[in-house]
C-alpha positions in Angstrom: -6.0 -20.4 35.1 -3.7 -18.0 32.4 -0.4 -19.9 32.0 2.3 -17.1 32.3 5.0 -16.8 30.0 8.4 -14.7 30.3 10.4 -13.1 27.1 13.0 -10.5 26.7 10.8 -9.2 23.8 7.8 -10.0 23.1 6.1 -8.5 19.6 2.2 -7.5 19.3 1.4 -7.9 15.4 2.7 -10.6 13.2 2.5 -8.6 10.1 5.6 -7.3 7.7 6.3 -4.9 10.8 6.3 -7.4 13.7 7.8 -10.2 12.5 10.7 -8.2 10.7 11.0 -6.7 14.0 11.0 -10.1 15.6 13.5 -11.7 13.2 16.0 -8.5 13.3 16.0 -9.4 17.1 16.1 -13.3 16.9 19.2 -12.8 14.6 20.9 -9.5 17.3 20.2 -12.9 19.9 17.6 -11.6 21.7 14.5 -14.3 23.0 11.7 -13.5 20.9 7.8 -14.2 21.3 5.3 -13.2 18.6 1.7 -12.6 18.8 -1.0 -12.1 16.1 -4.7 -12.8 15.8 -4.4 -15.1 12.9 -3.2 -18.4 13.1 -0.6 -17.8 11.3 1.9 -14.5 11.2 2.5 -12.6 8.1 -0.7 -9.8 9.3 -3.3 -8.0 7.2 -1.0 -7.7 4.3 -0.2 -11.3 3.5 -4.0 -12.5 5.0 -6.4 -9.3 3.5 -4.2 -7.2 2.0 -0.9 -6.6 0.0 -0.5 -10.4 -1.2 -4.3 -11.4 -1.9 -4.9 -8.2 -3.9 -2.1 -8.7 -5.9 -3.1 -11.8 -7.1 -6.3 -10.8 -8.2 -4.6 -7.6 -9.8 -2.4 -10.1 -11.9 -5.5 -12.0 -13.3 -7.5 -8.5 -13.8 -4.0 -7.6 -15.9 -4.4 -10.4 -17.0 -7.6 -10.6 -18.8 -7.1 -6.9 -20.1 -3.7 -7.6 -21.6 -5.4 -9.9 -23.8 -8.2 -7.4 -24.9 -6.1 -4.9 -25.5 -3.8 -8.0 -27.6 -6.5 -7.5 -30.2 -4.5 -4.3 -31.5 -1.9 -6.0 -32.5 -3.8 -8.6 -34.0 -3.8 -11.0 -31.4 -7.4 -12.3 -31.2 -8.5 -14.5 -27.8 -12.0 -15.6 -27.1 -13.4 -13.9 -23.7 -12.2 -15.3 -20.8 -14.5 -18.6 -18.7 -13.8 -17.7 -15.2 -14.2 -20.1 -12.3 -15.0 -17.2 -9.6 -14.1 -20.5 -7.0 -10.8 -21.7 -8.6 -9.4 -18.1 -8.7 -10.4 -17.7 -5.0 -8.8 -21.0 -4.3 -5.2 -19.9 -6.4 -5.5 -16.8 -4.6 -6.0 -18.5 -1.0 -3.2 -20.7 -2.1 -0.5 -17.9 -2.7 -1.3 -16.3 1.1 -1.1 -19.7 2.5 2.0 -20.6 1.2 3.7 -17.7 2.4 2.6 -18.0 5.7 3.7 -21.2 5.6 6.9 -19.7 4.8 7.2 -17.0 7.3 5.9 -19.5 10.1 8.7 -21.8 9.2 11.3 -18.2 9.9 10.2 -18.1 13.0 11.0 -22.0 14.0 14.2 -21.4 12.4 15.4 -18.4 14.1 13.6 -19.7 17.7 10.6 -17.1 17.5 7.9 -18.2 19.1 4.6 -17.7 17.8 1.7 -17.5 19.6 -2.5 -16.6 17.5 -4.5 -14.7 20.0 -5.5 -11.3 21.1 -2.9 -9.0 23.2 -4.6 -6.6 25.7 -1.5 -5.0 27.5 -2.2 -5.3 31.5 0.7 -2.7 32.7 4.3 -1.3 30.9 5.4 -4.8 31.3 2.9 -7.5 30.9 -0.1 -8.4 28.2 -3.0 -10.6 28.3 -3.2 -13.0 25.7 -6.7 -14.7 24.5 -6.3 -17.1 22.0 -8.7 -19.6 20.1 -7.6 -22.2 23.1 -6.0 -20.3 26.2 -5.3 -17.4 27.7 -1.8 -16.8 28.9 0.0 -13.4 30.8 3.2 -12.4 29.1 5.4 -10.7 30.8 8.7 -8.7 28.9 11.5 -6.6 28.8 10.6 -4.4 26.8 7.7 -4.5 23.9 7.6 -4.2 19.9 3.8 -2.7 19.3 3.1 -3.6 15.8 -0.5 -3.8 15.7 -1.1 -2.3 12.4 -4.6 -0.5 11.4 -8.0 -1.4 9.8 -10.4 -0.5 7.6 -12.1 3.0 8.3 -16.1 2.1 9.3 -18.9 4.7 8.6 -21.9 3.2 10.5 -24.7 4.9 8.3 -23.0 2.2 5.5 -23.9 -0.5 7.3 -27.0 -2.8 5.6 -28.4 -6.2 7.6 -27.5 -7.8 3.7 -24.0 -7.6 4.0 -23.9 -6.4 0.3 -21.9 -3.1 1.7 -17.7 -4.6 2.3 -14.7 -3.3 2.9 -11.3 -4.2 0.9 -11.1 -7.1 3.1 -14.8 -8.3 2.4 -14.0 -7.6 -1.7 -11.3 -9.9 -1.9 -13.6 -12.5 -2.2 -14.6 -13.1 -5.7 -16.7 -16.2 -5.2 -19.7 -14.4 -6.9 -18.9 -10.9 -9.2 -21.8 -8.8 -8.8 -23.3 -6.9 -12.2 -22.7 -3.6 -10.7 -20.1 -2.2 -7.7 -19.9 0.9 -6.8 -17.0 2.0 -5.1 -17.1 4.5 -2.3 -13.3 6.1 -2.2 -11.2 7.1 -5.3 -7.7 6.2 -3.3 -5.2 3.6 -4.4 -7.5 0.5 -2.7 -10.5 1.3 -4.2 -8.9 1.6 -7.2 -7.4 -1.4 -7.2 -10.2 -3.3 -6.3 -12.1 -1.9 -8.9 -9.7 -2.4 -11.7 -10.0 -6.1 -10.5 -14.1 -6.2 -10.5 -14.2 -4.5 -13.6 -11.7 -6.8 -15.3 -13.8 -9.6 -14.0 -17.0 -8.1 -15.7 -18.6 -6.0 -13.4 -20.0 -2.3 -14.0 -18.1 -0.3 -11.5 -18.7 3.0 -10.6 -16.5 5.4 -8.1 -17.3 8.2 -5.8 -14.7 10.1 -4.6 -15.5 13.1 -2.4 -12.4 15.0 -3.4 -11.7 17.1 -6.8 -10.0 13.6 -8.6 -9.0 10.4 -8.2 -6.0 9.6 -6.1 -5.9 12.8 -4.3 -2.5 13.9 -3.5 -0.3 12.8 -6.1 0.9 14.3 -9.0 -1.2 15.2 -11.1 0.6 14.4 -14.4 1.4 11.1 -12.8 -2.5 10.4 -12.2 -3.4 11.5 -15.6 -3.1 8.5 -17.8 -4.6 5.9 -15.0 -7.5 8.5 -14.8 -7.9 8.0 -18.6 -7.4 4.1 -18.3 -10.4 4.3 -15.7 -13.0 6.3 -17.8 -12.3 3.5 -20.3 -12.5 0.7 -17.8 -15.2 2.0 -15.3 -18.9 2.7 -16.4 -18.2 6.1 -14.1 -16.5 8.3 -11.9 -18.2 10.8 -9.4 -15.7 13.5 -8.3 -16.8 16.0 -5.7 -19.1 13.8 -5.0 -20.6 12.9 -1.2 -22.5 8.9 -0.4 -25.0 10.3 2.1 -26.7 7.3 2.7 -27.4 3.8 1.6 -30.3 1.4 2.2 -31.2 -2.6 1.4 -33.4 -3.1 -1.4 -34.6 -5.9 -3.4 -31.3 -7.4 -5.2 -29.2 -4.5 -4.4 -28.4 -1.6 -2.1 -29.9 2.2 -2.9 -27.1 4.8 -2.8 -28.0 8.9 -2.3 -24.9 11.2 -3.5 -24.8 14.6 -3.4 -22.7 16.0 -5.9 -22.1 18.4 -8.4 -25.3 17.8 -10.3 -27.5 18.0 -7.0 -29.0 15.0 -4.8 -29.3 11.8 -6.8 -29.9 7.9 -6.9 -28.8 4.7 -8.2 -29.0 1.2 -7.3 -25.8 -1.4 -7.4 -25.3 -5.0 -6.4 -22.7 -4.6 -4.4 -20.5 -1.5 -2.5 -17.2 -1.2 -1.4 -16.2 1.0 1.2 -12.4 2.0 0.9 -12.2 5.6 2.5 -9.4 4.9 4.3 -7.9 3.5 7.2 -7.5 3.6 10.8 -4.5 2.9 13.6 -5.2 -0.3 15.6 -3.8 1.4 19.1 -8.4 1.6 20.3 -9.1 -1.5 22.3 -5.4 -2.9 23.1 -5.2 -1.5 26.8 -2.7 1.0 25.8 -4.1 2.9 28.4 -2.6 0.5 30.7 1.0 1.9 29.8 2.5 5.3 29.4 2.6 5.4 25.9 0.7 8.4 24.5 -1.9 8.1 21.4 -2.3 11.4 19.4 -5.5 13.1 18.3 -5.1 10.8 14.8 -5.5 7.5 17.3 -1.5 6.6 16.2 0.5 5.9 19.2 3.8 8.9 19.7 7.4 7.5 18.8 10.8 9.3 18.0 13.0 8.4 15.8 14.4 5.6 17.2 10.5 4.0 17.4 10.6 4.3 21.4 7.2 6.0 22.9 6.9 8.0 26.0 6.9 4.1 27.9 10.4 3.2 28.5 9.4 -0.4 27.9 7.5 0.1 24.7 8.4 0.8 21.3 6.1 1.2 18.1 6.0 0.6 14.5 4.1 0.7 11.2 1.1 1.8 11.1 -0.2 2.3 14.7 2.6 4.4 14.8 1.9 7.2 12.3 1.6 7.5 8.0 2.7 6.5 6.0 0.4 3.4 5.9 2.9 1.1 4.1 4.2 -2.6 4.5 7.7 -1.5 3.7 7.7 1.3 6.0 6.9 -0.8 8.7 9.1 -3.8 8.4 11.8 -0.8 8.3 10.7 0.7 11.2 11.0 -3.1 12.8 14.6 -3.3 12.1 15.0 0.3 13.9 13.6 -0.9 16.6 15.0 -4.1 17.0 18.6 -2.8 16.4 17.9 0.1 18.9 16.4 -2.7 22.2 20.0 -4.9 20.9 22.0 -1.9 21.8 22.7 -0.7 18.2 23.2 3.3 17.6 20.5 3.8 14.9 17.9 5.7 14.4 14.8 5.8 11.7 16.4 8.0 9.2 14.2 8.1 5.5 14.3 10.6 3.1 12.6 8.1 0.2 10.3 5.4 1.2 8.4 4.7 -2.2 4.5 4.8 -2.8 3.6 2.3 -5.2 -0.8 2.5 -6.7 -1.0 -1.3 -8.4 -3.5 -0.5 -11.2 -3.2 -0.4 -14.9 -1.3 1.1 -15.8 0.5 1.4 -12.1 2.1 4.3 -10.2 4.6 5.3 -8.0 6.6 7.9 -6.6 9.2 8.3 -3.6 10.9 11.5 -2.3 9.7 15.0 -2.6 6.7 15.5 -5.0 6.0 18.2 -7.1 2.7 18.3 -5.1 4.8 18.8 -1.9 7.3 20.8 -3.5 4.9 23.2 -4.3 2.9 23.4 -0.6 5.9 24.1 1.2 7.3 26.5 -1.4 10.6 24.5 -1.9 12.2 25.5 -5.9 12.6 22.6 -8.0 13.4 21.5 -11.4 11.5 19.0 -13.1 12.5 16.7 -16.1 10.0 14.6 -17.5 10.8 12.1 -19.9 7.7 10.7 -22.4 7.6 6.6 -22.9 6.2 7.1 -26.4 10.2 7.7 -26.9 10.9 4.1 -25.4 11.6 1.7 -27.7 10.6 -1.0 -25.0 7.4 1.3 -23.4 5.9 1.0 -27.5 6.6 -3.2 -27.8 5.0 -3.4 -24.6 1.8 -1.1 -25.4 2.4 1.0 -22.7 3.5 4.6 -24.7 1.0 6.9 -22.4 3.8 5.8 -19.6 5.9 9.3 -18.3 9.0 9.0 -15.9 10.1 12.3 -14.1 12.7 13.4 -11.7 12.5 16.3 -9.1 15.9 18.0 -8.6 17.5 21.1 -6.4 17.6 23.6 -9.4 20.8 25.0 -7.0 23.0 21.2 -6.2 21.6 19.2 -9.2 20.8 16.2 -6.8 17.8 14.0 -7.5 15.1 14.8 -4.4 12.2 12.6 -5.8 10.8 11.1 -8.8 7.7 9.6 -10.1 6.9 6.9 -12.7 3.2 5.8 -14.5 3.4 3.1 -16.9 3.3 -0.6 -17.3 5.9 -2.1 -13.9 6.5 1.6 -12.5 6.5 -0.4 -9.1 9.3 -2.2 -10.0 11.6 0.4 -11.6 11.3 3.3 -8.3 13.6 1.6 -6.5 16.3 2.8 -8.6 15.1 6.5 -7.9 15.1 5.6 -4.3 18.6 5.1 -3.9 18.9 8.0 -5.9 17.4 10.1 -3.5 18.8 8.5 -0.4 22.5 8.1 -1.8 22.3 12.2 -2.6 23.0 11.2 -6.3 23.0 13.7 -8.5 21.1 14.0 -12.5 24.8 13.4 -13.9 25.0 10.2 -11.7 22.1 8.7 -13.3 22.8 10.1 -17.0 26.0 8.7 -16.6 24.8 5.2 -15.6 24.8 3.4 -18.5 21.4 1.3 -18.5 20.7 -1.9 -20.7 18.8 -0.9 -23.7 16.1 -1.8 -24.4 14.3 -1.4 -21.2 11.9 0.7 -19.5 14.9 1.6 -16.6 16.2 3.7 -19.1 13.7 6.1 -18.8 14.9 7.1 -15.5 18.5 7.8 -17.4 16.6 9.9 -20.4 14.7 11.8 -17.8 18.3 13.1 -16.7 19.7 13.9 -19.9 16.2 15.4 -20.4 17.2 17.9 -17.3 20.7 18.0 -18.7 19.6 19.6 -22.3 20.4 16.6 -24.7 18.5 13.5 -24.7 19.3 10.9 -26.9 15.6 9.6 -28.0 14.1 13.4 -27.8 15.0 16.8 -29.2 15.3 19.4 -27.2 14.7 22.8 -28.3 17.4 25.3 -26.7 17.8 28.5 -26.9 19.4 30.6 -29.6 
């Protein structure tokens, strides 16, 4: 027999999302129970996502840092790698974290519970763990289920040599050849990581380019990096089928050359990714699911159930951990009886290649689609001092401005830490600053940040490091 259990709030989804949610509402003094599949919370992106990549992406920089070292006269033998040991480090970083997060939730009274939430009505799920199966019954509801891989059945092969990004994280054997199937910012990722680890790897993106939607300027040097790195990339190019063969899987595109063939070790599917709001009982409730499958909030994360709020990415793109633990204070603060409500106008995009990208506010890309007139100032980094020690002069930082106001709308860095530095063009945009705010910020020299400064005198018409031509 179910064991029932009772909670003022009770959050489905242990990842960034739900347990930021969950904490936000320990701390506001609410009663608090968690559920997630995994047996421990922290969600796709600690267990098969953000945190696991990452790790491989620092020993892929790793290993190409001290290739490219050889330019400077820095000479290292080629690296011995132990496919098992780096799986194990890897492992260890997620589990250590978990560790960590489970110990937030015994510290703020959050209870956890692994197992499988199918909701029953507004006000009550059915839980089905590993061990038991329990009926919770709440207030009200934090649905923080997240999303999954997108699955394209004519991929599947009985080998199991076709893998999503989940499947590719594990590097206990590196094929010869990879293809991957999806030129977003997984795939290429991944494939930065495969290659590094001395795999051919080829892409197939069915778009005109490779990270489809961003700048294009911004793209530009990481697609250069990647006809170095990979043994090819396929634009405009369609997978139409794959089948088992001996050793390998045989791929048909269909691309700009006509119908061809080639055979690879291994393929990974990254074409995207799908809301996890299928298969939950939502149908139970009176919460509404759009035609996209993401479940309909407002702007204070409530859907059309009184009892039922959503976040992260069941509840509409963009697909980001950030944007999601966000969204789980809003929500949390809003069922604690705070007057909030989700209110963005920057939430940063960050691609971790090599070298990496990211961008937050409007985009020239945008700008242009909706007809909105902006300025642009780029500034180079082959006139950064610290952009040339570092070997990363292809690097460019920009800033999109209101030609009218001067305020800073967006901005977009490529170059060696670009994740690291759009923060500071994130307050930018959501504090209204304007170019003369961040020329005027004096930033330590030398460092990379200061691009973000010389962009702004770039847009103001002096620039210490560059000449600019005026007008006579």
């Amino acid at each position: 027999m179910a064991r029932k259990i009772s909670t003022e709030l009770l959050v489905v989804g242990g990842g960034p999302g739900g347990y930021a949610a969950a904490f936000r509402a320990a701390d506001l003094g609410l009663e608090v129970v968690m559920v997630g599949e995994d047996a421990l919370p922290g969600g796709v992106c600690l267990h098969r996502g953000c945190i696991p990549s990452k790790a491989l992406l620092r020993a892929g920089h790793l290993i190409e840092e001290a290739r490219e070292a050889r330019d400077w006269g820095l000479t290292f033998g080629e690296p011995s790698i132990d496919p098992a040991k780096l799986n194990a480090w890897k492992q260890g970083v997620v589990d250590k974290l978990a560790a960590g997060v489970r110990g937030l939730c015994e510290l703020r009274k959050v209870t956890w519970l692994s197992g499988r939430a199918n909701f029953m009505s507004s006000t009550a799920v059915e839980l089905i763990g590993n061990d038991a199966t329990a009926v919770i019954e709440y207030g009200h509801c934090i649905l923080a289920s997240g999303s999954r891989p997108t699955k394209i059945r004519a991929f599947d092969v009985p080998s199991g040599r076709v893998v999503n990004s989940t499947g590719a994280l594990d590097v206990s054997s590196i094929p010869k050849t990879l293809l991957v199937i999806g030129g977003g910012y997984i795939g290429l990722e991944l494939g930065s990581v495969y290659a590094s680890l001395g795999a051919e790897v080829k892409v197939a993106e069915l778009g005109e380019a490779i990270l489809p939607g961003a700048d294009r300027d911004l793209v530009k040097p990481l697609q250069d990096k990647v006809a170095r790195q990979f043994a090819a990339v396929y634009v405009t190019t369609k997978v139409v089928g794959i089948a088992d063969v001996e050793g390998g899987v045989r791929v048909k595109f269909e691309g700009p050359p006509g119908a061809f063939e080639e055979t690879f070790e291994k393929a990974l599917v990254s074409i995207g990714r799908r809301p996890n709001s299928d298969g939950i009982g939502i149908e139970n409730t009176r919460a509404t699911v759009n035609a996209q499958g993401f479940v309909e909030v407002d702007e204070r994360q409530a859907t059309s159930d009184p009892a039922i709020h959503a976040i992260g990415d069941v509840a509409g793109p963009p697909l980001l951990a950030h944007k999601a633990a966000y969204e789980g204070k809003i929500a949390a603060e809003v069922l604690a009886g705070e007057n909030v409500v989700r209110d963005v106008r920057a939430v940063p995009a960050v691609v971790f290649t090599d070298p990496e990208i990211a961008w937050c506010g409007l985009t020239e890309t945008e700008a242009e689609a909706r007809g909105v007139k902006v300025k642009v100032a780029r500034f180079p980094w082959a006139a950064s001092g610290r952009a040339q020690t570092l070997g990363s002069p292809e690097g460019m930082t920009k800033i999109i401005v209101d030609p009218e106001t001067e305020r800073v709308l967006g901005a977009g860095i490529v170059g060696s830490g670009a994740g690291e530095l759009i923060s500071e063009a994130v307050v930018a945009v959501e504090m209204g600053a304007s170019v003369t705010d961040l020329a005027l910020s004096i930033h330590p020299h030398p460092t990379l940040s200061e691009t973000l400064a010389g962009a702004a005198e770039v847009f103001l018409g002096s620039a210490t490091d560059l000449f600019i031509k005026t007008r006579e």
